[in-house]
C-alpha positions in Angstrom: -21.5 46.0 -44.9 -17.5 44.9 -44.5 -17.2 46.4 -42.0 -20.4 45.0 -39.8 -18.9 41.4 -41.6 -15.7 41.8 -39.5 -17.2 43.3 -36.5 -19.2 39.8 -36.1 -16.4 38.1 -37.2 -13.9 39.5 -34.9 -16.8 39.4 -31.8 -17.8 35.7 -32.5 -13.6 34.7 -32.3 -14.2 37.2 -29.0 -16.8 35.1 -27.4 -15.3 31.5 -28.6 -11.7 32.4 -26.7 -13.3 33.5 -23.6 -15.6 30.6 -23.6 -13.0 28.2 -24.2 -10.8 28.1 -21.0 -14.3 28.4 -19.0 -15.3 25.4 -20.7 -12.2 23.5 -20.1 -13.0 25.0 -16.1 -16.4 23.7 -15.7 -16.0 20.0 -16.9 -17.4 17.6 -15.5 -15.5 16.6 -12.8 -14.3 12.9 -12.2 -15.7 11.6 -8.3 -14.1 9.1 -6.2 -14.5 8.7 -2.5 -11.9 7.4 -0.2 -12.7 5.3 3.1 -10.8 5.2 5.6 -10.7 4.9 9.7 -10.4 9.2 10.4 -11.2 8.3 14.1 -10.5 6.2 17.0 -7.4 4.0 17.6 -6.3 3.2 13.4 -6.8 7.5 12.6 -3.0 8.0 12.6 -3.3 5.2 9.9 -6.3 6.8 7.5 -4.8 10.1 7.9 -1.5 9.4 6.6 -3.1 7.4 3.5 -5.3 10.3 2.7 -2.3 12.9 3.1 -0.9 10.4 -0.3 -4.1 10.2 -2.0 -4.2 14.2 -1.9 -1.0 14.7 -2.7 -1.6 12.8 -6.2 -5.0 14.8 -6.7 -3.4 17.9 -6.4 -0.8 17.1 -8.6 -3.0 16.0 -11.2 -6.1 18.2 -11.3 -2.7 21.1 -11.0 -1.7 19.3 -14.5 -5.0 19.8 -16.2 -6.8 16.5 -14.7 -7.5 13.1 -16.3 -9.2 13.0 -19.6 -8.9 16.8 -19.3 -11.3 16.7 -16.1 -10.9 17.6 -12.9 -10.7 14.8 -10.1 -13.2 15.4 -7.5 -12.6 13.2 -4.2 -14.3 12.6 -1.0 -13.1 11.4 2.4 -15.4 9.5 5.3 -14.5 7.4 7.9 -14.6 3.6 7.6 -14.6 3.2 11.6 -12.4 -0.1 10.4 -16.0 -1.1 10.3 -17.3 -3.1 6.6 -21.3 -1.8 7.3 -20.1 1.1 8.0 -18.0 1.5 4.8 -20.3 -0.4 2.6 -22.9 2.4 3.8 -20.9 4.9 2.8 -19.7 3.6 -0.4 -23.4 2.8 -1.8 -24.6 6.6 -0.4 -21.5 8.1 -2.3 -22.4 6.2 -5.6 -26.1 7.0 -5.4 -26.3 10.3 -4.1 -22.7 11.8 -5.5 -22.4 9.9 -8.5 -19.1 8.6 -7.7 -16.8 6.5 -10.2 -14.3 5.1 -7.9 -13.8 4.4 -4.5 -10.9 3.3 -2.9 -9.6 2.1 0.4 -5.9 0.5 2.7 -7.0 -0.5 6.2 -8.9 -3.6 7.3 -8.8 -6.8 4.8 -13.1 -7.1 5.8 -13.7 -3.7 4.9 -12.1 -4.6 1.2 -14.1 -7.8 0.4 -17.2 -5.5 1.4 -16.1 -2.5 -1.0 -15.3 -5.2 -3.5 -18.9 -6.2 -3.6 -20.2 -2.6 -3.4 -17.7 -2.3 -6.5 -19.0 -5.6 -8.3 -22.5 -5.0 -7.8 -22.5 -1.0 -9.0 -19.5 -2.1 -12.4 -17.2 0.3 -10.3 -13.7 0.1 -9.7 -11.9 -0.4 -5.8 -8.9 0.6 -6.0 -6.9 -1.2 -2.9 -3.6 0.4 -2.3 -3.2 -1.2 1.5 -5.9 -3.9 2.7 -2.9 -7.1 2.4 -5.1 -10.3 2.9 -4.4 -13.2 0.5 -8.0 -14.1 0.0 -8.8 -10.5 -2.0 -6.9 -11.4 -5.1 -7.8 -14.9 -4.7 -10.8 -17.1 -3.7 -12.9 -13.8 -3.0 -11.4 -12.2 -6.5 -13.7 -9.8 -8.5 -12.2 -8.3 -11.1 -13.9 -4.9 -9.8 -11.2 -4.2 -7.1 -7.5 -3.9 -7.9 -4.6 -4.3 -5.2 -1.4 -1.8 -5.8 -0.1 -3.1 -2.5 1.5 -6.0 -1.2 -0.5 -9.4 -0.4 0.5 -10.7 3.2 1.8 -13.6 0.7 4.2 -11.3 -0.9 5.5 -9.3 2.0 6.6 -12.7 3.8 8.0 -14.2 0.5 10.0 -10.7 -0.2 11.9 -11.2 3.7 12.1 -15.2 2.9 13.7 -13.8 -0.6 16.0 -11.8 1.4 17.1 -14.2 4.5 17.4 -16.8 1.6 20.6 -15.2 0.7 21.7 -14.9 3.7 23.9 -17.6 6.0 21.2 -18.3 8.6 19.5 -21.9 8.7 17.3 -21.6 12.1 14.0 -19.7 12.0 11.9 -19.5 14.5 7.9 -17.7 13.9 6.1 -16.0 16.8 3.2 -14.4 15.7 -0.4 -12.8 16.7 -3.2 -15.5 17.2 -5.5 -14.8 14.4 -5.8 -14.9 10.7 -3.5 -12.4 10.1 -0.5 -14.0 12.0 -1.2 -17.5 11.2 -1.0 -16.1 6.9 2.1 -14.7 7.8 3.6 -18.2 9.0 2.5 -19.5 6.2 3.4 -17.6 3.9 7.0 -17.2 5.2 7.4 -21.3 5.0 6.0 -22.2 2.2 8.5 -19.3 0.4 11.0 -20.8 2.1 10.7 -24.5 1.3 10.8 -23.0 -2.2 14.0 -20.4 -2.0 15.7 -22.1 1.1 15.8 -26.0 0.9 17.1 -27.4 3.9 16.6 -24.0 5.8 15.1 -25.2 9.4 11.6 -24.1 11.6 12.7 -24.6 15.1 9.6 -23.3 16.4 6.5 -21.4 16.1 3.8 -19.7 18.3 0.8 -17.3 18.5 0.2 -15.0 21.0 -3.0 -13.3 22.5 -3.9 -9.7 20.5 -2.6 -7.2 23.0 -0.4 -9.0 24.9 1.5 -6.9 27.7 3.8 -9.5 28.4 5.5 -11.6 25.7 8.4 -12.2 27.7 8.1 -16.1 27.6 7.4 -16.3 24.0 11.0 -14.4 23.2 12.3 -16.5 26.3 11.4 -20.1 24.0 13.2 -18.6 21.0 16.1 -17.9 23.0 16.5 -21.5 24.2 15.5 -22.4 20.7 18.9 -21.5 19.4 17.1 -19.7 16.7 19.4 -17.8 14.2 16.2 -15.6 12.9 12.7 -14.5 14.6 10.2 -13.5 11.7 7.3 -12.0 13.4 3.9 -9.8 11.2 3.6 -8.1 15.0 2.2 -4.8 14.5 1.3 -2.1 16.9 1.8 -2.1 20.3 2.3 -5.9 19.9 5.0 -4.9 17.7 6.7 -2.6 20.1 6.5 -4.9 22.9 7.6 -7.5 21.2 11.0 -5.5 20.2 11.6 -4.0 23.7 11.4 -7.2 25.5 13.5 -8.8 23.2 16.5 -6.6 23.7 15.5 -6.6 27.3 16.1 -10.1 27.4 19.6 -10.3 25.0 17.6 -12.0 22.3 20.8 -12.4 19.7 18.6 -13.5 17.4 18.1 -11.4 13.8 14.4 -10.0 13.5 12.5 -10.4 10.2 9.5 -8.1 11.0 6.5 -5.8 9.4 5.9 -2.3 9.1 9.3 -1.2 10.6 8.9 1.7 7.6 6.7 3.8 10.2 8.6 6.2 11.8 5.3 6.7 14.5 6.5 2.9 15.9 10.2 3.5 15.4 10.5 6.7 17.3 9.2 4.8 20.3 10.8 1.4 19.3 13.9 3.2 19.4 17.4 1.2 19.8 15.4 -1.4 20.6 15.0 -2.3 16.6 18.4 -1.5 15.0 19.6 -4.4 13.0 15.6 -5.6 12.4 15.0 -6.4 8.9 11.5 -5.6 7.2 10.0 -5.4 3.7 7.6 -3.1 2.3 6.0 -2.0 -1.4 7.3 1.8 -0.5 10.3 3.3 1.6 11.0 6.4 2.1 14.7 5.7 1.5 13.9 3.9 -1.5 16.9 5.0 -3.7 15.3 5.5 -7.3 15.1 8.8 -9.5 11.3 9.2 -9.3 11.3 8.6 -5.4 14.0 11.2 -5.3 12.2 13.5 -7.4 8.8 12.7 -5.5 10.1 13.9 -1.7 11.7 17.3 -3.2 8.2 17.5 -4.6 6.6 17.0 -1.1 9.1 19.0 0.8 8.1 22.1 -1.6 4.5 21.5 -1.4 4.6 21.6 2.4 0.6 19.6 2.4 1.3 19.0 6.0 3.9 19.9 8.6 3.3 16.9 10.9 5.0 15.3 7.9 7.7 16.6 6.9 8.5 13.4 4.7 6.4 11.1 2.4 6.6 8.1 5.0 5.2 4.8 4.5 1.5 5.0 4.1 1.8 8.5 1.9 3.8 7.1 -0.3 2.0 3.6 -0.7 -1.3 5.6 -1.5 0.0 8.2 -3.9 1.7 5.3 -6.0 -1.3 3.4 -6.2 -3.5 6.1 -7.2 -0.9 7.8 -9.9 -0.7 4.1 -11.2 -4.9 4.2 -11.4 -4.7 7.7 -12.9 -2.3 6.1 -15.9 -5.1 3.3 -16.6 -7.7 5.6 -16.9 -5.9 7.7 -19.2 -4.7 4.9 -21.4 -8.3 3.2 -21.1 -9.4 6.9 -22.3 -12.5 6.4 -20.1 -13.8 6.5 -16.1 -16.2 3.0 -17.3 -14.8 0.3 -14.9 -15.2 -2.4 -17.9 -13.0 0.1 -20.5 -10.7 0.2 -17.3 -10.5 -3.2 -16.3 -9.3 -4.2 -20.5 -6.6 -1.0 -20.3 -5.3 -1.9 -16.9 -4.5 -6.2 -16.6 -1.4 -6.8 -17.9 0.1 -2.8 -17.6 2.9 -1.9 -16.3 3.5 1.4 -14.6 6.8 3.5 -13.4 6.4 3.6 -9.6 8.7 5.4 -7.1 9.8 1.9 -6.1 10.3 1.0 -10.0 8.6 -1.0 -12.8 5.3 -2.6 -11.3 2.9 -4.7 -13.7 -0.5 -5.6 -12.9 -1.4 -9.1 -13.4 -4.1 -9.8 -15.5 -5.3 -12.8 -13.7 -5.9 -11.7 -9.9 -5.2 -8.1 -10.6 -2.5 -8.2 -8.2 0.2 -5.3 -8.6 3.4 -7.0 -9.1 6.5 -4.9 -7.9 10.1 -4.8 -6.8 9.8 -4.8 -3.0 11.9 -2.7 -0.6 13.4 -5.0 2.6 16.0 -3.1 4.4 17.6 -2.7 8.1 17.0 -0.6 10.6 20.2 1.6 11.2 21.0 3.7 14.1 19.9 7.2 14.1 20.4 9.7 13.1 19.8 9.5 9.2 19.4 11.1 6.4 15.3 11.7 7.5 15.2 11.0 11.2 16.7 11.5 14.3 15.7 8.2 15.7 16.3 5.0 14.2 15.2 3.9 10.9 15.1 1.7 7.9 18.6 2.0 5.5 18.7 2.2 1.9 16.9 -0.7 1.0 17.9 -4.0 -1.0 15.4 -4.4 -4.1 13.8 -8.3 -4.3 12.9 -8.3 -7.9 9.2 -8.2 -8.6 9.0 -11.7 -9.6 10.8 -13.7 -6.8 8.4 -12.7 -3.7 5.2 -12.6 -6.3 2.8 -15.5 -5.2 2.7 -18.2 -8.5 -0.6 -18.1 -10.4 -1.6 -21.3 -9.6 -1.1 -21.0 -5.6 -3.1 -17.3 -5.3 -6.3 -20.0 -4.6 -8.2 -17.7 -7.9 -10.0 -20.0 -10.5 -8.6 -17.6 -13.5 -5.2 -17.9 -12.5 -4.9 -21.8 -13.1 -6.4 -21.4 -16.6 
């Protein structure tokens, strides 16, 4: 009878250490769904984001997951288009059961997932969709921004020219909501870093333009020490060429100079162009460092050799998600919401904190120049180790973000 005892002893500890790791295999997997644009003119742009949010999936479900589950994701195309996405977003969470969903190109298609997010107690996470009005008047505590609002990206280059010896700006600038924010933006920062700094002039151009030849000839006669421009694009590119086509002397303050796609083509054209960003690939800090040797190992795509830009932007944000599900120690959006205002997280760029009020990330932000090539990375031109604006000196105050909770 002993020995029968220890036989079914012995085979029950058998079968519960075989069963153990395949129990640990088949949980329940955690679903989120990323949309994106994966086609037409903004793919290069969706593509690169998802290349980030991958990277971080693979690094996690590779470290035993979140709340010892493995991430599950999906990938669809937004088309840029906020029916499109919103359809998308409600057939992932009805059909697949999804518990997050995420997005970083077109400000409409964010206010649309933030209601698909509100209405199914989800969370958004936004790691790229800048406009102001997201963590203000059209604020739901459902969607959180780990990116820079167009607010902050002009106030971290009016942060950086304050310091700086030049009093005549002048602001050129697409013709739509977009352009006109980044204006704004940039004065109002500077009325409040700068006083006595001087607006020369300002104008708006046509989406698309070919020719912006007279718009860079006005700033020319303007006497203008600096030229901020939000230009983007092939806007952006023109813009740049035509300028050192015509001797502009003036110092550009500019947008997303980070991506090496526009500054390969840019080329000479853009040395000496300042820009700011929430993630550089030169950003000098130990987890960035740590972070590319990572990538370059992991060789997730040759096309990108580097973490550039977008890849990095994405994977921050979504490692910063990861750490406020684990510490709310659950996927509910209400248990994540309590865990996550008022965290503060360990980015490649440095210490970020959410802020509890508008759930807008608040970060030290990257502006640097672009040197001539070759660097360190490219051949071609490209953004210098960067000067860090502290998190607090771009951030929008409270009471101006235009969010009821912020100016209790």
């Amino acid at each position: 009878m002993r020995g029968k005892t220890k036989f079914r002893i012995c085979l029950f500890l058998l079968m519960a250490i075989s069963l153990f790791p395949l129990t640990g295999r088949t949980a329940e997997p955690i679903k989120m769904a990323d949309i994106n644009p994966l086609s037409g003119v903004m793919k290069d742009i969706g593509d690169r984001y998802q290349l980030g949010i991958k990277f971080a999936v693979d690094e996690i479900n590779a470290s035993g997951g979140l709340l010892g589950r493995p991430i599950k994701m999906f990938y669809d195309d937004s088309q840029v288009k906020p029916d499109v996405a919103t359809r998308k977003a409600v057939r992932y969470i009805s059909e697949e059961k999804v518990d997050f969903i995420m997005s970083g190109t077109g400000t409409h298609v964010a206010k649309a997932l933030g209601q698909v997010a509100e209405k199914n107690t989800i969370i958004f996470l936004n790691y790229g969709c800048a406009g102001d009005e997201l963590t203000g008047k059209d604020f739901t505590p459902y969607q959180f921004r780990v990116a820079l609002s167009t607010a902050q990206q002009s106030g971290a280059l009016a942060a950086y020219f304050a310091t700086k010896p030049f009093k005549k700006y002048y602001l050129v600038n697409q013709d739509y909501a977009f352009g006109h924010d980044v204006s704004d933006a940039f004065k109002k920062a500077m009325n409040r870093l700068k006083p006595g700094w001087q607006l020369v002039g300002e104008d708006y151009h046509p989406l698309g333009a070919k020719d912006l030849a007279p718009y860079i000839s006005k700033v020319v006669s303007s006497g203008a020490e600096v030229m901020i421009t939000g230009n983007y694009g092939a806007d952006l590119r023109v813009l740049l060429k035509q300028a050192a086509g015509l001797g502009l002397k003036a110092k550009v303050g500019g947008y997303y100079l980070v991506d090496p796609y526009a500054m390969q083509e840019i080329g000479d054209a853009g040395i000496g162009a300042v820009t700011a960003e929430v993630y550089m690939l030169t950003e000098d800090t130990p987890q960035n460092k740590a972070f590319i040797e990572r990538w370059k190992k992991r060789k997730l795509d040759p096309e990108h050799p580097y973490p550039t830009w977008l890849i990095g932007k994405s994977y921050q944000a979504f490692m910063f998600m990861a750490e406020a599900i684990k510490k709310a120690k659950s996927t509910k959006a209400d248990d994540i919401i309590k865990a996550w205002e008022g965290m503060t997280y360990d980015a490649l760029v440095g210490r970020m904190t959410m802020r509890p009020c508008d759930h807008q990330v608040i970060t030290p932000i990257s502006v640097s120049e672009v040197v001539a090539g070759p660097g360190a990375y490219y051949k071609f031109p490209f953004v210098g180790t960067p000067t860090m604006i502290a998190a607090e000196k771009a951030a929008v105050p409270p009471e101006e973000t235009g969010n009821p909770r912020c100016k209790k």
